[in-house]
C-alpha positions as CSV (number, residue, x, y, z in Angstrom):
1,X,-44.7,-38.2,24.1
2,X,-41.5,-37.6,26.5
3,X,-44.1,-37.8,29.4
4,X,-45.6,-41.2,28.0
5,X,-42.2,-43.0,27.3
6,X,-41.0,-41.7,31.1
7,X,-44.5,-42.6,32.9
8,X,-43.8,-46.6,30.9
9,X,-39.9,-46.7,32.0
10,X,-41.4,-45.8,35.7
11,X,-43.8,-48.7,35.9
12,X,-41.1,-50.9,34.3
13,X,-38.2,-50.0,36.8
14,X,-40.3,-49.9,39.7
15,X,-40.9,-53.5,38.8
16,X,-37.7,-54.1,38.2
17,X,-36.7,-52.5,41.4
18,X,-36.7,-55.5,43.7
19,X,-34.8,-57.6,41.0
20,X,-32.3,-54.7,41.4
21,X,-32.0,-54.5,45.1
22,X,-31.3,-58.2,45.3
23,X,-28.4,-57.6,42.6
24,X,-27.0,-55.0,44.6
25,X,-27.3,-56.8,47.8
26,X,-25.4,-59.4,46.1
27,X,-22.8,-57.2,44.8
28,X,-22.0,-55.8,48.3
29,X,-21.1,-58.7,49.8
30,X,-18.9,-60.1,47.3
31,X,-15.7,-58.5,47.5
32,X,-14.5,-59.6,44.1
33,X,-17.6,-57.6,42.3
34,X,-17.6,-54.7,44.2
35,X,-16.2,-51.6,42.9
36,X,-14.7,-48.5,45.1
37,X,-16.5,-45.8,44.0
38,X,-19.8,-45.1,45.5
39,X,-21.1,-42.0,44.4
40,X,-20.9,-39.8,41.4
41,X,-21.6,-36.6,40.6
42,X,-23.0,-34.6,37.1
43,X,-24.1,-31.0,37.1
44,X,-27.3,-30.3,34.8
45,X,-28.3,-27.2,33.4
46,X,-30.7,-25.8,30.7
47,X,-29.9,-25.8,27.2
48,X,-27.0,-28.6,27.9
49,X,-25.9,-31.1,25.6
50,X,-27.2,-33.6,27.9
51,X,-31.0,-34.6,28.2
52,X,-33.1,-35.3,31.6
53,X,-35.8,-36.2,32.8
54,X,-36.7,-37.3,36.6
55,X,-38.7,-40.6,35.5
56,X,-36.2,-41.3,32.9
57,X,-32.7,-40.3,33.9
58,X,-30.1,-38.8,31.7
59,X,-29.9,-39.4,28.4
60,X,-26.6,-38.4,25.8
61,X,-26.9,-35.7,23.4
62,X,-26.8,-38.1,20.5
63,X,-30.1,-39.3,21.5
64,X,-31.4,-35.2,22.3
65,X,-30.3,-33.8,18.9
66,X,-31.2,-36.8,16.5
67,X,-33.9,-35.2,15.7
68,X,-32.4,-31.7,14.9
69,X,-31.9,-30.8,10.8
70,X,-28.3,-32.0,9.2
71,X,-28.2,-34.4,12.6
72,X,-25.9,-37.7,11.6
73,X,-25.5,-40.5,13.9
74,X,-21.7,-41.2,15.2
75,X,-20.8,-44.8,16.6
76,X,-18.8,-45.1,19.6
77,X,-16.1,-47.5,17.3
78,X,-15.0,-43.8,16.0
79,X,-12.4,-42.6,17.7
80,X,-12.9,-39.0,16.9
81,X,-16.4,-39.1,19.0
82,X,-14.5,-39.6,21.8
83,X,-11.8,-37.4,21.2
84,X,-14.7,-34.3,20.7
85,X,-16.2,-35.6,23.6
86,X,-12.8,-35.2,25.8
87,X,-12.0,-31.7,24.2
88,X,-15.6,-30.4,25.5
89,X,-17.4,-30.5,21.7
90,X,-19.6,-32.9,23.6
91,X,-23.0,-31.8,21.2
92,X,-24.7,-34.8,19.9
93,X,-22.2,-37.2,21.9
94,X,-22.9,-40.8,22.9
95,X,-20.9,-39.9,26.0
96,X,-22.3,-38.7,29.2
97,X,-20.1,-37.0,31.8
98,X,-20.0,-37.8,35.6
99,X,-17.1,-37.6,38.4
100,X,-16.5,-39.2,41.6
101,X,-13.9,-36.3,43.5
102,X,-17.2,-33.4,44.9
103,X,-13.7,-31.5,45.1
104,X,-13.7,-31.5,40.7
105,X,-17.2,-30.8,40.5
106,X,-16.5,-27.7,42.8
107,X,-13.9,-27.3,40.1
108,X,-16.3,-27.5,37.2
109,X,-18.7,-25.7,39.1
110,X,-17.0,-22.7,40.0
111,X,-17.4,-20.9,36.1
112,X,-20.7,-21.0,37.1
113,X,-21.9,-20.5,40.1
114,X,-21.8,-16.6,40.1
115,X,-25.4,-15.4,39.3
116,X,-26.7,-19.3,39.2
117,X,-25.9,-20.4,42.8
118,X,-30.0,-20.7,43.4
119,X,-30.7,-20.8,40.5
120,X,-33.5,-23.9,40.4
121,X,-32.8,-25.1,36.7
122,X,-28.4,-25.6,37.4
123,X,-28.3,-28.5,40.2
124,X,-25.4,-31.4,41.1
125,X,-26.8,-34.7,40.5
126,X,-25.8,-37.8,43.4
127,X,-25.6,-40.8,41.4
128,X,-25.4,-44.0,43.4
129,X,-21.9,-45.4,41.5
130,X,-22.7,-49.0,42.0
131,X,-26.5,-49.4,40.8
132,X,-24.8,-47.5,37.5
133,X,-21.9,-49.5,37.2
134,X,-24.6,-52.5,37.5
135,X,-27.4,-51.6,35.1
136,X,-24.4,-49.9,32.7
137,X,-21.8,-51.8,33.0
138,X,-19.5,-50.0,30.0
139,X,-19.5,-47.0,32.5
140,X,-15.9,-46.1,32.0
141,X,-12.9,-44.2,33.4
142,X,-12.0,-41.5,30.5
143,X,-8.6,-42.3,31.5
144,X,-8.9,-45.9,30.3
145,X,-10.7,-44.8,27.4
146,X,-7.9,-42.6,26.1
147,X,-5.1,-45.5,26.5
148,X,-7.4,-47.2,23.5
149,X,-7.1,-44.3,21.2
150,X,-4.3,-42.6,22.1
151,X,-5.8,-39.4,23.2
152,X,-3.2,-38.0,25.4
153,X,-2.9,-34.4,25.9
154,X,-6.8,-34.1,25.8
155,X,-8.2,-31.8,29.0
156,X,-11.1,-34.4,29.6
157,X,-8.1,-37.0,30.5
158,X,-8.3,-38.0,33.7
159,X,-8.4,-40.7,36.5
160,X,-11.9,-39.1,38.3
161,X,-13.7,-38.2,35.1
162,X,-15.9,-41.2,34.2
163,X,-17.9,-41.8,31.1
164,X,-21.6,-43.3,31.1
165,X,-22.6,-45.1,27.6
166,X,-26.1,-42.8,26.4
167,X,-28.1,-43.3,29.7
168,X,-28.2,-42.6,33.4
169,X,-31.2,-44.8,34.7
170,X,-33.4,-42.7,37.6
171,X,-33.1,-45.7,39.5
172,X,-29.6,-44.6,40.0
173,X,-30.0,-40.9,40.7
174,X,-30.5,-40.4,44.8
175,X,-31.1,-37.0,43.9
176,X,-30.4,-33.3,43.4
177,X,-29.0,-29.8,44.8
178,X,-28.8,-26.8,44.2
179,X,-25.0,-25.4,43.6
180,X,-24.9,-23.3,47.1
181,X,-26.7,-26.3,48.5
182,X,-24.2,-28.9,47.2
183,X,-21.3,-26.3,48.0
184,X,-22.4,-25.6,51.5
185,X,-22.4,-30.0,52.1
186,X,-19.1,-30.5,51.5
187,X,-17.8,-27.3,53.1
188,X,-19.7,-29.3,56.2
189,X,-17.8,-31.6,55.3
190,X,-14.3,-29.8,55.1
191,X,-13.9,-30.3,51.0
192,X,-14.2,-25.9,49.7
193,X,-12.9,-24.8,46.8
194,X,-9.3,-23.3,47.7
195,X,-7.4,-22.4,44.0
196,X,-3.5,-23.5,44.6
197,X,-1.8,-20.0,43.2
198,X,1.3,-22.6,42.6
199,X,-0.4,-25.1,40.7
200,X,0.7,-25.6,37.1
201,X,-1.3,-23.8,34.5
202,X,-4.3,-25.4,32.9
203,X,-4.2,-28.1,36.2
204,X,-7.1,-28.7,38.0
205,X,-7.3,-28.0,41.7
206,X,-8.8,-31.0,43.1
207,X,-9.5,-31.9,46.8
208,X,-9.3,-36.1,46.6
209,X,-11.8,-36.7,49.9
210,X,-15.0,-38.1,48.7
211,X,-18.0,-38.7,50.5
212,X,-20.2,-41.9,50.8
213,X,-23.3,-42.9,49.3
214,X,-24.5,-42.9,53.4
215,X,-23.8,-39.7,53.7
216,X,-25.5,-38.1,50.7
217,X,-29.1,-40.3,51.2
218,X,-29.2,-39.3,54.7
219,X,-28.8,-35.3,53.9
220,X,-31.2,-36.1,51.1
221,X,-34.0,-37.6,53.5
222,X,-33.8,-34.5,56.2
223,X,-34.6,-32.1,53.4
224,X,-38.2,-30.9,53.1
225,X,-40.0,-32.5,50.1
């Protein structure tokens, strides 16, 4: 069934496609819409709390586990979702995670990358920001979220952590690497993972350079199909 449903959102955005383009086009040269965030990044990895599929996307754990016995829907009105969601109880959220900093996702990424650095099945997602912001336009800054529910002191608080409402359209993933792969691009690109022995506990250590959209879809054409 997950292969029907993905095979009939293909045909759909592929028709939708040019619509798309001309929207974006229209986007970039209005400086008044545009937004300064180009890229983002998620990392994906078996058993997450976060669905995918590569005609389909990524879709929220709310929509995953629905299905699963006890299972009860949460609306995105409750505060407390949010608040799990932020303290990394992010099972059966409506919530899906992204950043725009590669310099946090080496962050994130460095709890795992010991024995699952090639490892096919863990990869860094490039998500082209804008299409996103576009086609979900409630994509939102977890920082901005928090002032609504007064969520301070949460870890998931931040002004590079970004929140996507239940889906990730394909159309908006340029596409995927490997954690050594994605590691060894931005150490090209002179953004490695240095821990700051004098930062304050619990802080993260994030390098603020990003890289653009350009940047990522030229690497991405040059690698072998």
């Amino acid at each position: 069934l997950a292969d029907i449903i993905a095979r009939l959102l293909e045909l759909l955005l592929s028709r939708l496609q040019p619509k798309i383009d001309e929207m974006l086009t229209a986007l970039n040269i209005s400086p008044s819409e545009t937004t300064e965030v180009e890229v983002a990044y998620r990392w994906n990895s078996p058993g997450g709390g976060t669905g995918y599929h590569p005609s389909i996307g990524f879709w929220c754990g709310q929509w995953k586990f629905q299905h699963e016995s006890g299972y009860e829907p949460r609306s995105f009105n409750d505060t407390e979702v949010l608040k799990d969601h932020l303290r990394g109880t992010k099972k059966a959220s409506p919530w899906i995670s992204m950043t725009h900093i590669p310099g946090h996702m080496l962050e994130i990424l460095k709890t795992v990358w010991g024995e699952n650095v090639w490892d096919q099945r863990h990869k860094v997602y490039i998500i082209d920001f804008k299409k996103l912001k576009l086609l979900n336009p409630e994509t939102t800054l977890s920082k901005d979220l928090a002032t609504e529910i007064t969520a301070d002191g949460l870890k998931g608080i931040s002004d590079h952590h970004w929140l996507a409402q239940q889906w990730i359209p394909a159309c908006c993933i340029v596409g995927s690497l490997t954690i050594e792969n994605f590691r060894r691009v931005l150490a090209k690109n002179n953004i490695i993972y240095k821990p700051n022995r004098e930062r304050i506990l619990g802080q993260d250590w994030v390098n603020s350079e990003v890289l653009s959209i350009k940047t990522w879809k030229t690497y991405l054409a040059q690698q072998p199909k």
